[in-house]
C-alpha positions, 0 to 999 in steps of 0.5 A: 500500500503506497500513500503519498505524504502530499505536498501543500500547493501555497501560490507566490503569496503564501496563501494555501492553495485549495484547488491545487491540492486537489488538482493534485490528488486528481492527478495520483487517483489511479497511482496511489491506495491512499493520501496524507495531507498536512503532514511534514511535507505538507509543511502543516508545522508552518500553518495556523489552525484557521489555514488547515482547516480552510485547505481541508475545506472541500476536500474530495477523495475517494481512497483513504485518507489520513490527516495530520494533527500533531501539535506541541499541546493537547488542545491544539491538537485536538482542534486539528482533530475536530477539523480533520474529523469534519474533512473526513479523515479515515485516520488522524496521523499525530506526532507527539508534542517535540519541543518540551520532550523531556517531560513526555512521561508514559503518562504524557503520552497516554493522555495526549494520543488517548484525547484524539480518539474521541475525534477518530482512528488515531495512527501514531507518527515517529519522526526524529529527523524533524521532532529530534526526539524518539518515541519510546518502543515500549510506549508504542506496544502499550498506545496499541492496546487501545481500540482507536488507536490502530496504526503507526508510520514510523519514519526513522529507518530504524529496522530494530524497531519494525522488528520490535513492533512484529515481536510485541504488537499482536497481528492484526491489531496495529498496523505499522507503515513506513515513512522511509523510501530509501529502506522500503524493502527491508521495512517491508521484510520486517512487516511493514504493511504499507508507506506513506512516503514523501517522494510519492508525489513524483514517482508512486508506481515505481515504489508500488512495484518495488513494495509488491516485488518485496512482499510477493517475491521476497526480494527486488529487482538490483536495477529498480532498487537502485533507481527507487534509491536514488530518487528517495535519496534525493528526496530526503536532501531536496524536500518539499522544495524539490518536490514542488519544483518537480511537479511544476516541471512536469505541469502539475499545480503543486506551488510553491513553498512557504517562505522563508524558504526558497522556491528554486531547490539547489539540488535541481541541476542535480536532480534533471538526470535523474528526473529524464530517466525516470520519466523515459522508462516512464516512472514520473507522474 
């Protein structure tokens, strides 16, 4: 199962772009099983609660769809949940509170993901290259208990901890995806049951194909691999910025990024090569 993390389209003012976001989900229909709006390449950390829930307006989607909540406090991130709620959001995907990380007890995390289920599914979101601070596996096996909370993307490409979650979370009563392009198929190995991924936007097919080779097969074709490697690996030191150039490139409305960051990425030049070859074996949304 492929899920694109999407990218939120802002125009050169700054302001969040409705239409574009769905001109792009239009676009990926028949590429993905699902999609994630406002999560970290949806660059939700840099929207006020009135913007989120303004984008979510008039959402329309026909496959799954998890929103993104995480917040540095309970209630802010409850009020993302109502909106999310309202938006139909199939599952709320929340990152715990980052800034203060050192007073996230046990205790702390029960209470600040067990206040979301009362606005949904609750998946939970590991992602220390931007919050910088782990979440702790054992607390992860305890939130899993709870009936609403049924799923987790962990970004950290940390195999030892999708290892962790088969050993000690019951099958069939948590779902674990991944957020790492670059170790899909060893997440999948260790029994990851889906991605939802950043450098989806671009090229979903391609790591559609190199999840089911992994699942089905038990291994990936050499020559895949590598490509899927290096448009992922590209992605992570690109970004939003990158993405969104790509999409502009190949025509699609994704805009641009919210300031202060640049519009033009520095790994374009970098970039082109790559983009050419996937695009002529025909990869590139």
């Amino acid at each position: 199962m492929i899920v694109p993390a999407l990218v939120t389209p802002f125009d050169k003012s700054g302001r969040p772009d409705g239409g574009a976001l769905q001109e792009l989900i239009d676009r990926l229909e028949g590429s993905v099983d699902g999609y994630l709006v406002l999560g970290s390449t949806g660059e939700a950390v840099l929207m006020a609660p009135a913007e989120r829930q303004e984008l979510l307006r008039g959402l329309r989607v026909k496959k799954p769809l998890w929103i993104g909540v995480g917040d540095e406090s309970t209630s802010l991130a409850a009020r993302h949940a109502a909106a999310a709620q309202q938006a139909g959001a199939d599952y709320l995907l929340a990152m715990p509170p980052r800034f203060y990380d050192k007073a996230m007890s046990p205790g702390a995390f029960e209470r600040y993901f067990t206040a979301l289920t009362e606005y949904g599914e609750v998946w939970l979101y590991h992602v220390p290259v931007f919050t910088k601070a782990q979440f702790p596996v054992e607390v992860v096996a305890q939130l899993a208990r709870h009936p609403k909370i049924t799923g987790m993307k962990d970004s950290s490409a940390q195999m030892a901890r999708f290892e962790y979650y088969r050993s000690n979370i019951p099958a069939g009563e948590f779902t674990v995806f991944t957020g790492s392009a670059t170790t899909l198929p060893a997440a999948v190995a260790s029994g990851a049951k889906g991605a939802i991924m950043a450098v989806a936007n671009l090229t979903p097919r391609l790591f559609a194909r190199i999840f089911e080779q992994q699942r089905d097969e038990g291994r990936v074709d050499s020559r895949l691999a590598a490509l899927a490697f290096d448009i992922a690996d590209l992605v992570v030191k690109g970004g939003s910025v990158l993405i969104k150039q790509t999409l502009r490139h190949l025509g699609v409305p994704a805009g641009y990024p919210r300031s202060p960051f640049p519009q033009q990425s520095p790994y374009w030049d970098e970039a082109k090569e790559l983009l050419d070859r996937l695009a002529e074996e025909g990869w590139l949304l």
